[in-house]
C-alpha positions in Angstrom: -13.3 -71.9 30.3 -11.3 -73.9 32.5 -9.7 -74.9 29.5 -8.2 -71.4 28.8 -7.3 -71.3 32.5 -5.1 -74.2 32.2 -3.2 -72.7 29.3 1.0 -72.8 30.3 1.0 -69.1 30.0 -0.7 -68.4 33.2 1.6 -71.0 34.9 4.8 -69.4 33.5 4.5 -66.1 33.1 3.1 -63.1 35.6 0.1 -61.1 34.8 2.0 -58.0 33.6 4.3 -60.3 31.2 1.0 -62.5 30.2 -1.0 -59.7 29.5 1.7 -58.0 27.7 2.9 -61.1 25.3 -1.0 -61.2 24.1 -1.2 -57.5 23.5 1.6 -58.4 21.6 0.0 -61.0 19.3 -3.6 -59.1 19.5 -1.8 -55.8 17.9 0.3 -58.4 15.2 -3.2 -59.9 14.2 -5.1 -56.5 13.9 -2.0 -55.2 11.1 -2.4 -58.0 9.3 -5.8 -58.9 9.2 -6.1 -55.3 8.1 -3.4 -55.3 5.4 -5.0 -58.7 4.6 -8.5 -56.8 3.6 -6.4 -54.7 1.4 -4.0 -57.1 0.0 -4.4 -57.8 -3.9 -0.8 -59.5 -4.9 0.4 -59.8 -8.6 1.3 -62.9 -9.9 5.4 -61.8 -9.6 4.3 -61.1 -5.7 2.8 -64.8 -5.6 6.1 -65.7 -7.2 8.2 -64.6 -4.5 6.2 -65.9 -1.7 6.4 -69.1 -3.2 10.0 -69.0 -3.2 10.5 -67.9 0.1 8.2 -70.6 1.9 10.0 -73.3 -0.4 13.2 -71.9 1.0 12.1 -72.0 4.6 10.6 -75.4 4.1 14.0 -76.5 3.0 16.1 -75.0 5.3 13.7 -76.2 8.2 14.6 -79.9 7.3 18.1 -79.3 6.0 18.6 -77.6 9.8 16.7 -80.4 11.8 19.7 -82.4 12.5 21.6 -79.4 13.8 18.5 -79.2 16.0 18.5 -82.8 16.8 22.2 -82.3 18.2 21.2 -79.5 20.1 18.6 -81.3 21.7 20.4 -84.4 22.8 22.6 -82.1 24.7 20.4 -79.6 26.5 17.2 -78.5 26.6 17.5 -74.5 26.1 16.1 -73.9 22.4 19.3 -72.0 20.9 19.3 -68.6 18.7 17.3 -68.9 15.2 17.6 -66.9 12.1 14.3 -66.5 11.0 15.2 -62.9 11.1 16.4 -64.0 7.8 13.6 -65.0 5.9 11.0 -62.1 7.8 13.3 -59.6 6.5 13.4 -60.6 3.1 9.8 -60.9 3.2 9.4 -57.5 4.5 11.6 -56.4 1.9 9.4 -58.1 -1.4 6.3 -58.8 -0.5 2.8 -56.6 0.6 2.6 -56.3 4.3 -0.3 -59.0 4.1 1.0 -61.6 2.1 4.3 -60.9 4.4 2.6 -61.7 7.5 1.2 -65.0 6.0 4.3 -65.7 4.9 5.9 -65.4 8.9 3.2 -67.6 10.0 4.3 -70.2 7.5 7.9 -69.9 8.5 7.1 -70.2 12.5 4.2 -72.3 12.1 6.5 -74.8 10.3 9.1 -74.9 12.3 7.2 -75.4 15.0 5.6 -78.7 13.5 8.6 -80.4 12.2 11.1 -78.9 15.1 10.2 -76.9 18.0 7.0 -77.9 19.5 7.7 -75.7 22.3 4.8 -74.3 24.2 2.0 -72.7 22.0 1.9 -68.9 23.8 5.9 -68.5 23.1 5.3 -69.2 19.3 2.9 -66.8 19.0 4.6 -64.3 20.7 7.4 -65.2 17.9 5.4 -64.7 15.4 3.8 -61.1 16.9 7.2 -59.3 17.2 8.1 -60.3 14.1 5.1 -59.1 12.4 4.7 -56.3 14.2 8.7 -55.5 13.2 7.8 -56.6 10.0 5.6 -53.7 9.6 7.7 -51.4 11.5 10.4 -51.9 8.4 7.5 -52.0 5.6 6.7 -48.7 7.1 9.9 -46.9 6.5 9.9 -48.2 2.8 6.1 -47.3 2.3 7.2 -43.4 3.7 10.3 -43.2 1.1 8.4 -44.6 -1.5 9.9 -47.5 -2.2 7.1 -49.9 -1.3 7.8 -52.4 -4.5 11.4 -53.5 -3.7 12.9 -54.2 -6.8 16.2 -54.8 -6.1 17.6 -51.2 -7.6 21.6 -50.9 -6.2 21.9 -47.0 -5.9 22.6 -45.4 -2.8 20.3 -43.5 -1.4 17.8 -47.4 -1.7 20.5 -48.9 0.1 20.4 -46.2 2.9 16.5 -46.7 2.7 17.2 -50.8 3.5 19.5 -50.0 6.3 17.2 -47.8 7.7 14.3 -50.5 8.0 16.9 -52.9 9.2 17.5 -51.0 12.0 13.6 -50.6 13.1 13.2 -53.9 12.0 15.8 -55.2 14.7 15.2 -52.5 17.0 11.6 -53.1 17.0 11.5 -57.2 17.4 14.7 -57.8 19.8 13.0 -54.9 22.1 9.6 -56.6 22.0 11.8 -60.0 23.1 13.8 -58.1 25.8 10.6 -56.5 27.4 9.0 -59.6 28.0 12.7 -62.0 28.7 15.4 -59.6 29.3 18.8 -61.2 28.5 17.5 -63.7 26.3 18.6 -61.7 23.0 21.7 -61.8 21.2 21.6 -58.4 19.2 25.2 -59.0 17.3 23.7 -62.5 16.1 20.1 -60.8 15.1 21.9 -58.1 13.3 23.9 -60.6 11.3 20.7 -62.4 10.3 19.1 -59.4 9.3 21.3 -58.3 7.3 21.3 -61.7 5.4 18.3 -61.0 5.0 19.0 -58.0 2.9 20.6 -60.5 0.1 18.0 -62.6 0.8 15.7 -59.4 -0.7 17.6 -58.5 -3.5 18.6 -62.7 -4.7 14.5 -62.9 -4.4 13.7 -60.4 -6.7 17.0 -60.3 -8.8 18.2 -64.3 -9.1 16.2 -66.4 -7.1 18.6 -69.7 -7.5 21.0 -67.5 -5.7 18.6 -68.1 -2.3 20.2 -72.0 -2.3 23.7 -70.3 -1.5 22.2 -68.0 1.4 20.2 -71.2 2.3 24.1 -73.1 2.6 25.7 -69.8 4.2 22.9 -70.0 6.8 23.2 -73.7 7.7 27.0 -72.9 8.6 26.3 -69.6 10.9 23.4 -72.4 12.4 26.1 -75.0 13.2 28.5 -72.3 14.4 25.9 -71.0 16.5 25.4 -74.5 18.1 29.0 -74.6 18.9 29.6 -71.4 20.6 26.1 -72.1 22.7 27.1 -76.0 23.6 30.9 -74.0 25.0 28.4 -71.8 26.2 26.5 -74.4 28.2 29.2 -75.9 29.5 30.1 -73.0 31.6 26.5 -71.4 32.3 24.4 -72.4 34.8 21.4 -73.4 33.2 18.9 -71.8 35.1 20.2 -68.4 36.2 22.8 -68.1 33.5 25.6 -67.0 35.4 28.8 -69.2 35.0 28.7 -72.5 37.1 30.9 -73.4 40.0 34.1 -74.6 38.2 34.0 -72.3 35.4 33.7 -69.8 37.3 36.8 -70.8 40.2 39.0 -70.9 37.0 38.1 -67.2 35.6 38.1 -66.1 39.4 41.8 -67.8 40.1 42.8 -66.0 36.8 42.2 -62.7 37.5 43.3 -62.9 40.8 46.6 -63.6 39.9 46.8 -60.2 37.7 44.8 -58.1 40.5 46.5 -56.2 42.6 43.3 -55.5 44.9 40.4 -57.7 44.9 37.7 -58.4 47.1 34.8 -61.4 46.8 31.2 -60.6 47.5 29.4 -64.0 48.7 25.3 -63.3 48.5 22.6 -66.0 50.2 19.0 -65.4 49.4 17.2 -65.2 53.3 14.8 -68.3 53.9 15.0 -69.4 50.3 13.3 -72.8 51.5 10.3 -70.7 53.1 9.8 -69.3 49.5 9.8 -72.6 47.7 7.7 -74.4 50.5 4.9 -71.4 50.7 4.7 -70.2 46.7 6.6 -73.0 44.8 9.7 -74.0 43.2 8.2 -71.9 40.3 8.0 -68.8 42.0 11.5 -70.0 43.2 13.6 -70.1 40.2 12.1 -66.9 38.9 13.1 -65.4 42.5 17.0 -67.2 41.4 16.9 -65.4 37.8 15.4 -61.9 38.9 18.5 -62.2 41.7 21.2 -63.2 38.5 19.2 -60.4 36.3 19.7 -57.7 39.1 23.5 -59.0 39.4 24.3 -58.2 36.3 22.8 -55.1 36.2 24.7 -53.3 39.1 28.4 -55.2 39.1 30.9 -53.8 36.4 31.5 -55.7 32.8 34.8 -56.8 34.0 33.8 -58.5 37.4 32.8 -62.3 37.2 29.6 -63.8 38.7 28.6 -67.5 39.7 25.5 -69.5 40.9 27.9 -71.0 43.5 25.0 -73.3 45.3 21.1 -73.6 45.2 20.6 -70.2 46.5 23.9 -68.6 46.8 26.2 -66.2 44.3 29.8 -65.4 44.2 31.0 -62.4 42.4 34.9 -61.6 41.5 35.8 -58.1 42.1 39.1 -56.8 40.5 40.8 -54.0 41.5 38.2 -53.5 44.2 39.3 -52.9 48.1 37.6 -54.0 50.9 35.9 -50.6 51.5 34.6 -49.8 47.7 33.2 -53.8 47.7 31.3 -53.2 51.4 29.6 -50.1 49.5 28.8 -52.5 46.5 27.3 -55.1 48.5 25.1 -53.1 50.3 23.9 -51.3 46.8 23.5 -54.4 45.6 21.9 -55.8 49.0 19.0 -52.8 48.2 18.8 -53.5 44.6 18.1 -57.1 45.2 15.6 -56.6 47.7 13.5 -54.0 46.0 13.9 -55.2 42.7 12.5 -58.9 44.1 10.2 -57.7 46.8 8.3 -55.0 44.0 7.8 -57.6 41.4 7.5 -61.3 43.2 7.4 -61.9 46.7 9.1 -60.4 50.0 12.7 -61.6 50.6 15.8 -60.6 51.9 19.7 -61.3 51.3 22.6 -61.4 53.0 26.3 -60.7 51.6 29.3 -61.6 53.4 32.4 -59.7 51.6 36.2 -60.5 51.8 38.8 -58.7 50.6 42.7 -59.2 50.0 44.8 -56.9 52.6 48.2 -58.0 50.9 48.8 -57.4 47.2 49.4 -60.6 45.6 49.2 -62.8 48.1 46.4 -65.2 49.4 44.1 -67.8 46.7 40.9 -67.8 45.7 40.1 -70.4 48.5 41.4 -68.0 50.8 39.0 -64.6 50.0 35.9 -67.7 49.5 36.6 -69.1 53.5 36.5 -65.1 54.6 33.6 -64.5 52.7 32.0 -67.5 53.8 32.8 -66.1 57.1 31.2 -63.0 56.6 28.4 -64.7 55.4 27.7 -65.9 58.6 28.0 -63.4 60.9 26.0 -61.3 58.4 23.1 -63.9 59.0 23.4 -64.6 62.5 23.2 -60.5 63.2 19.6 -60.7 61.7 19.8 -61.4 58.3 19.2 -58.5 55.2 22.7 -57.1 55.6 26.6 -57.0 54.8 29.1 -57.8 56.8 32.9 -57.9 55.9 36.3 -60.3 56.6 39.9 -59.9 55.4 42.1 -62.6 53.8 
């Protein structure tokens, strides 16, 4: 028992998210233990299983110096496309032998690669069984539950449609339990390579080796854009870092004719760390990044700009609309936080540009900083403004 109790999932996640990521992997295992029970493949079924966990085995070690790279760099697994291969499985093969098939894929990986922590491989392997057999539904409903390749219309609108439950299904399942952590143009793209994945499996299967190469590139590229990524992003948080984020800020400064500077401190930070943990700590840091997001406009620009501070860019913003910002953003904070982790508080000190074009970024970041402090020495949980 204590055993169990030890388990990194009680560490890491909260209840709600725990309990939810094993419902999760309870409902994937009840589907296909039960399509298991019914399961009675042909030998041209066996066939394309076969081929498909050859081709994941393959690509796993082709890809395992891309992950190596990856790895001597950072520490953030980056995007997979095993969207590939579980789509094309869902596509060929009976909803059992599917599932066994995603097992093999993960399960795989996770040997010769990952290794990350047990609970977030299974929870990989649930939503994508349990999307798995969202798409197998759709083809089972339109009658086209033995995929065999045929190219007229109204079977490609059929494979569209279970693409789209497929992805709709898995990347909300991810997003539910770690919001922001999906990249839906990236998934769709595997998916749909996981369409000709489908039709080379059942119509040419040497023609998987060329989707096997094509994936391998779109792996490397991925690396790239995520390493450019990295550089900018704070790691924890993943808003932009200090630096990158002075740059972008300078920038659009220079093309604004109003723009004000919100500058946020989370209230007795140290309190939290020393009383619940540096655990409860960061995820009090990404809840605060998460809420950020969520209430400032695409075009503005946010930064992690100490341990427990934020910057956000403003354009086009005067002093008067950013004042109404930060204290919306002030009560979104503080609910959001207090509801779901523990009690805190922020303060905001906001600046703003009184002559068009004139003053630098330095300028608006000493007002704010200002503000900052008078908003904490009048008692803390409030805004209060300065002009540069």
């Amino acid at each position: 028992m204590m055993g169990v109790k030890s388990w990194a999932i009680w560490r890491e996640l909260r209840p709600a998210q725990a309990g939810y990521a094993l419902l999760v992997g309870v409902a994937a295992a009840a589907l296909s233990i039960n399509a298991a029970i019914r399961c009675t493949p042909d030998r041209h079924e066996w066939i394309v299983f076969g081929v498909l966990v050859t081709c994941v085995l393959i690509y796993t070690e082709a890809s395992r110096p891309i992950e190596r790279e990856w790895r001597t760099l950072t520490d953030s697994p980056h995007l997979d496309v095993h969207a590939i291969w579980v789509f094309a499985g869902a596509l060929t093969l009976p909803p059992g032998l599917g599932a066994v098939a995603i097992v093999a894929c993960y399960g795989y990986r996770w040997l010769r690669v990952d290794g990350q922590l047990p609970y977030r491989e299974v929870f990989g392997i649930g939503s994508a069984v349990v999307a798995a057999f969202g798409a197998q539904l759709v083809l089972t409903l339109t009658g086209n539950e033995q995929f065999l390749g045929t190219r007229d219309l109204r079977t490609f609108a059929v494979v569209v449609a279970a693409a789209v439950v497929f992805l709709v299904v898995e990347t909300t399942l991810t997003t539910i339990l770690v919001p922001g952590s999906v990249d839906y143009a990236h998934e769709a793209a595997s998916v749909g390579l996981g369409v000709l994945a489908g039709w080379a499996l059942t119509e040419w299967p040497p023609a998987m080796l060329l989707i096997i190469g094509v994936t391998l590139v779109l792996h490397r590229s991925v690396l790239i854009r995520q390493l450019r990524e990295s550089a900018r992003s704070d790691g924890k948080t993943g808003l932009l870092k200090p630096d990158a984020w002075h740059t972008a800020a300078s920038t659009a400064l220079g093309r604004d004719v109003d723009a004000s500077l919100l500058m946020i401190d989370v209230d007795h930070f140290k309190r939290v760390n020393d009383v619940h943990g540096h655990l409860v700590g960061d995820t009090v840091l990404r809840t605060v990044a998460q809420t950020l997001k969520a209430e400032v406009r695409e075009g503005d620009l946010i930064g992690r700009y100490g341990g427990d501070e934020f910057v956000v860019f403003l354009s086009d913003t005067t002093g008067e609309d950013a004042m109404a910002m930060a204290e919306r953003i002030r009560r979104s904070i503080v609910r959001t936080v207090s509801h779901s982790i523990v009690d805190i508080s922020v303060s905001i000190g906001v600046a703003a540009r009184v002559r068009p074009n004139q003053g630098r970024l330095d300028d608006l970041l000493h007002a704010a900083d200002v503000a900052l402090y008078a908003a904490k020495g009048g008692g803390r949980n409030q805004s209060a403004m300065s002009t540069a």
